[in-house]
N, C-alpha and C positions, 0 to 999 in steps of 0.2 A: 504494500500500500504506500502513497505516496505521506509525502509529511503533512500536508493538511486532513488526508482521511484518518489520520491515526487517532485522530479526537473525533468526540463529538459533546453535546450537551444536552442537559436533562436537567428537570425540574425538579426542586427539593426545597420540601417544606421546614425553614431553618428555625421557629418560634411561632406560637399562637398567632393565628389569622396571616404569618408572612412569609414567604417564597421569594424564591431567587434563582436563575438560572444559570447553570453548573458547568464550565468547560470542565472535561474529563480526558483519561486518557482511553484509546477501544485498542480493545488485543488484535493482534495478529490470529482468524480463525484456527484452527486445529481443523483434521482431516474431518470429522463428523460435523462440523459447523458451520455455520453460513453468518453472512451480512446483510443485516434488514435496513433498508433506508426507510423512515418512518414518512408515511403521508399523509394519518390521521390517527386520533386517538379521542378517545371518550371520556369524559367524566362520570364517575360513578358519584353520583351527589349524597349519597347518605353516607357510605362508608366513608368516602373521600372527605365529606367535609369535618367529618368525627375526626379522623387523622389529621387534617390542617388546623385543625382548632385544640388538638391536643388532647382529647377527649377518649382516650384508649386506654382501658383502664389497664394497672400494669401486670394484673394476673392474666389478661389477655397479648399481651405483646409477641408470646411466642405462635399462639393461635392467628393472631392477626395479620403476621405476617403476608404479603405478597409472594407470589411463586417468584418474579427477579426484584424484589424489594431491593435498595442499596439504602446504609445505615439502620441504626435501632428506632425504636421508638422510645421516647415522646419524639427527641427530634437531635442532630438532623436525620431527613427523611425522606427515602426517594420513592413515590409508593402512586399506585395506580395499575390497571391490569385491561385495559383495551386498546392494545394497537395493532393499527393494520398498514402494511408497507410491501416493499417491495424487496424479494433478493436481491442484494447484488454482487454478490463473492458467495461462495462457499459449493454444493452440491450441484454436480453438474444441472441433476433432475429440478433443481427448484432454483435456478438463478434468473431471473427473469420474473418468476409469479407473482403474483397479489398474497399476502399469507397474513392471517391473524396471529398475534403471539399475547399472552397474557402479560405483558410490559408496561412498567412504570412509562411517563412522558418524557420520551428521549428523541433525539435526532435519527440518530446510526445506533445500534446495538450487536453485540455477536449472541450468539444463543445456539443449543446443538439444534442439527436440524430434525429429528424430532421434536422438538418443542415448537413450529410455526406449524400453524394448518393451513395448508390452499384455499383458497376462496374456491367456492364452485362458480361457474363460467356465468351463472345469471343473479351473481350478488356482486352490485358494484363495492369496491372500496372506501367510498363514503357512509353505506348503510351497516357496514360488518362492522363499525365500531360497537352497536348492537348487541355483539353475539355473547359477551360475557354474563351482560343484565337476561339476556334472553334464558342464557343456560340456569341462570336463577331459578327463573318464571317456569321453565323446565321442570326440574329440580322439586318446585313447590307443588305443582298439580300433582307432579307421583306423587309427595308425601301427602297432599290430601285424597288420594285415589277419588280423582273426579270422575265421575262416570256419565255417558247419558242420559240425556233428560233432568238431570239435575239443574235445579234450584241454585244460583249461586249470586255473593257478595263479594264484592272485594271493596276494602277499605281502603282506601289510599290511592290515588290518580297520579303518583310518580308514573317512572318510565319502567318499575319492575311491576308497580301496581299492573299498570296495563298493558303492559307482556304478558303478564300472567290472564288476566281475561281474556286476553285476546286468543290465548290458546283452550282458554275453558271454554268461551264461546265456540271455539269450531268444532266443539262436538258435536255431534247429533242431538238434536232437540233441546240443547243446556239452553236455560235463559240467563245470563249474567246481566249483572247491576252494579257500577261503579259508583262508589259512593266518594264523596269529596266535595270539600268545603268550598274547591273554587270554582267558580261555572263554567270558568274558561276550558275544563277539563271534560265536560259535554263533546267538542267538537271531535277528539282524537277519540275517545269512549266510543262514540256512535261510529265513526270512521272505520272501527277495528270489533264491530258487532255486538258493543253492548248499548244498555242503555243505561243514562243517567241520573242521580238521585242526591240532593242534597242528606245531610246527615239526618234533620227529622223529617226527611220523608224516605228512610233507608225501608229496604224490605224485610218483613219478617219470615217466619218459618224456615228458613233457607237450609236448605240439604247441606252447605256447607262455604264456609266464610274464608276468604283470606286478607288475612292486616298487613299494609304494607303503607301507614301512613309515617311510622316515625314518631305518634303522638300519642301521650295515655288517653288522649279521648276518643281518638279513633279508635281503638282497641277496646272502650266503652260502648264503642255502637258496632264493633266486629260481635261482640259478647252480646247485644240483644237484638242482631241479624240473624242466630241460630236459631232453630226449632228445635223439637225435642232427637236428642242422641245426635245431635249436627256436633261435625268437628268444627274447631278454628285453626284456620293456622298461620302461627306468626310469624310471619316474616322481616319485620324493623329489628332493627340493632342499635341499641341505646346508647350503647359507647359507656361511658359512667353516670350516665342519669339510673333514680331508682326510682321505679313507674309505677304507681298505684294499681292494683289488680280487683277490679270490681268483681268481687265473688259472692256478694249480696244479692239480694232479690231472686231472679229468677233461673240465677246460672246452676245452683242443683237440683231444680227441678224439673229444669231441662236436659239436666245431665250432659250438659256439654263436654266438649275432649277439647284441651289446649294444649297444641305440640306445638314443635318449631318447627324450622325449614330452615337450615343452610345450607350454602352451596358446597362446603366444603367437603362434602359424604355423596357418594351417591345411594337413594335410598336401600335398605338391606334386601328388599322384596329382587332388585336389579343388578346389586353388586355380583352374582355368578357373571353376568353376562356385560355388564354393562363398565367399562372403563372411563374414565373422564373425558379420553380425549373422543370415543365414540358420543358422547355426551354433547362436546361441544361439535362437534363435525355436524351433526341433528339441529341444533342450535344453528350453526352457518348456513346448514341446507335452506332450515327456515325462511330465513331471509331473504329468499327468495320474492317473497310476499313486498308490494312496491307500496302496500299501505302505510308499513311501518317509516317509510321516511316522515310521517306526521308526528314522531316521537323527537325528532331533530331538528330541535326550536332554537338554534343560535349555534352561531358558529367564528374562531376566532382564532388568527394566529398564536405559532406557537411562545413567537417573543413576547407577545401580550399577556401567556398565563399569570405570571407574578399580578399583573393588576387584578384578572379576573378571576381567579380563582378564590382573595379576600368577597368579590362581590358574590361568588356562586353559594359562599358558605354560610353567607350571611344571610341568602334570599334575596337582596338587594338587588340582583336577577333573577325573575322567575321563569326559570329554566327546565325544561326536560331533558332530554339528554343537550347538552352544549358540546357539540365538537371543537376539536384543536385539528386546524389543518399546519402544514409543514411546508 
């Protein structure tokens, strides 16, 4: 490589609410590895802005970890997991591709090359920022085992909230209902086959609920969206907040089920068969779907992260997924 390729730069959250952008040194590949030149990357806005704000608590710091995290936590911290780029060194087979790789926000990176997955030929590079939040939304319907014809809620109109309906909707006869405080979340809700509902007028009896707002009060109206023997299941991450658990009134005798959902397992029913990276491959395929570009509401050089990423965490932009282009 020449003397300018041998660097490259990446984002790292250096202190509460502040970032800075990193020249680094990139290794020379080894025979298994290749060189991704980055053309976009996603913000994960709930975990990401827990991490920028410093908000990880420290018995989770090993848990929390990023698959190429660089530094610890609290900080500094190179942390993020949606990029999509291009080969350009390493395996004969993949130099040239489109490839997703679970990467913090960088320029250039080296990675083996199992670790990038090919875009399929009919998911542009701007929408496969996506595929991380998607394999979430994945992820959460196994462990609610949604089935047909079911009844369903989802709490929270983020960008994993309504990934996640938007795959419970395409079952056969499911009716889904996004629920969310903002109205503006109507327009991608209906877009992606559900319909919408402010918090009191959330549906009842529901076969089965997912919370994916981030807030104890949505998680108050996940808990009286269930019917009798309906699961919940929660998908926010609190980071070190400690959230009220409404288990009054009618939650036993409804007999509700409160699991979780994170992506870091795949569920046990799937593990004989199912590996992560077939996971996110499913996830990619997905994407196919030209609806989901209504999830990619801003978009913003990569030199500008430092200023936007204070505004992303704050909500001072109200963002769904925001891209970093390169």
């Amino acid at each position: 490589m020449s003397e300018h390729s041998r660097t490259s730069r990446a984002f790292w959250a250096t202190a509460p609410g502040r970032g800075e952008l990193r020249e680094q040194p990139l290794a020379e590949p080894a025979a298994d590895e290749v060189v991704v030149r980055t053309r976009y990357s996603g913000i994960s806005r709930g975990s990401e802005s827990l991490v920028f704000s410093g908000r990880v608590p420290e018995t989770e710091f090993e848990r929390m970890r990023a698959p190429f995290q660089q530094g610890e936590f609290p900080f500094p911290v190179c942390y993020g997991y949606a990029s999509v780029g291009e080969v350009e060194a390493g395996s004969a087979s993949l130099v040239g591709q489109p490839v997703f790789c679970l990467h913090p926000h960088q320029d250039r990176y080296v990675v083996r090359s199992e670790d990038v997955v090919p875009l399929p030929a009919d998911v542009p590079m701007a929408r496969a920022v996506l595929a991380a939040n998607l394999e979430t939304a994945l992820n959460a319907v196994w462990d609610g085992a949604a089935g047909p014809g079911d009844r369903i809620a989802v709490v929270g109109g983020g960008v994993v909230g309504l990934l996640t309906g938007a795959l419970a909707a395409a079952m056969p006869g499911c009716s889904v209902t996004l629920v969310d405080i903002n109205p503006q979340r109507r327009t991608p809700a209906e877009a992606l086959g559900m319909t919408f509902a402010k918090p009191e007028n959330a549906p009842e009896d529901c076969d089965l609920v997912f919370h994916a707002s981030g807030h104890a009060e949505g998680l108050d109206t996940a808990l009286r969206c269930g019917g009798l023997e309906a699961g919940v299941v929660e998908m926010s991450w609190y980071g070190d907040s400690v959230v009220p658990l409404p288990l009054g009134g009618a939650f036993h005798a409804r007999r509700l089920t409160l699991r979780s959902s994170q992506v870091g397992h795949v569920p046990p029913l799937r593990q004989p068969r199912w590996t992560r990276r077939r996971r996110l491959e499913t996830a990619l395929s997905l994407l196919a779907d030209k609806r989901f570009d209504i999830l990619i509401s801003g978009e913003s050089e990569f030199e500008a992260l430092p200023d936007v990423m204070p505004r992303l965490a704050s909500s001072e932009i109200d963002a769904l997924c925001h891209r970093i282009r390169y």
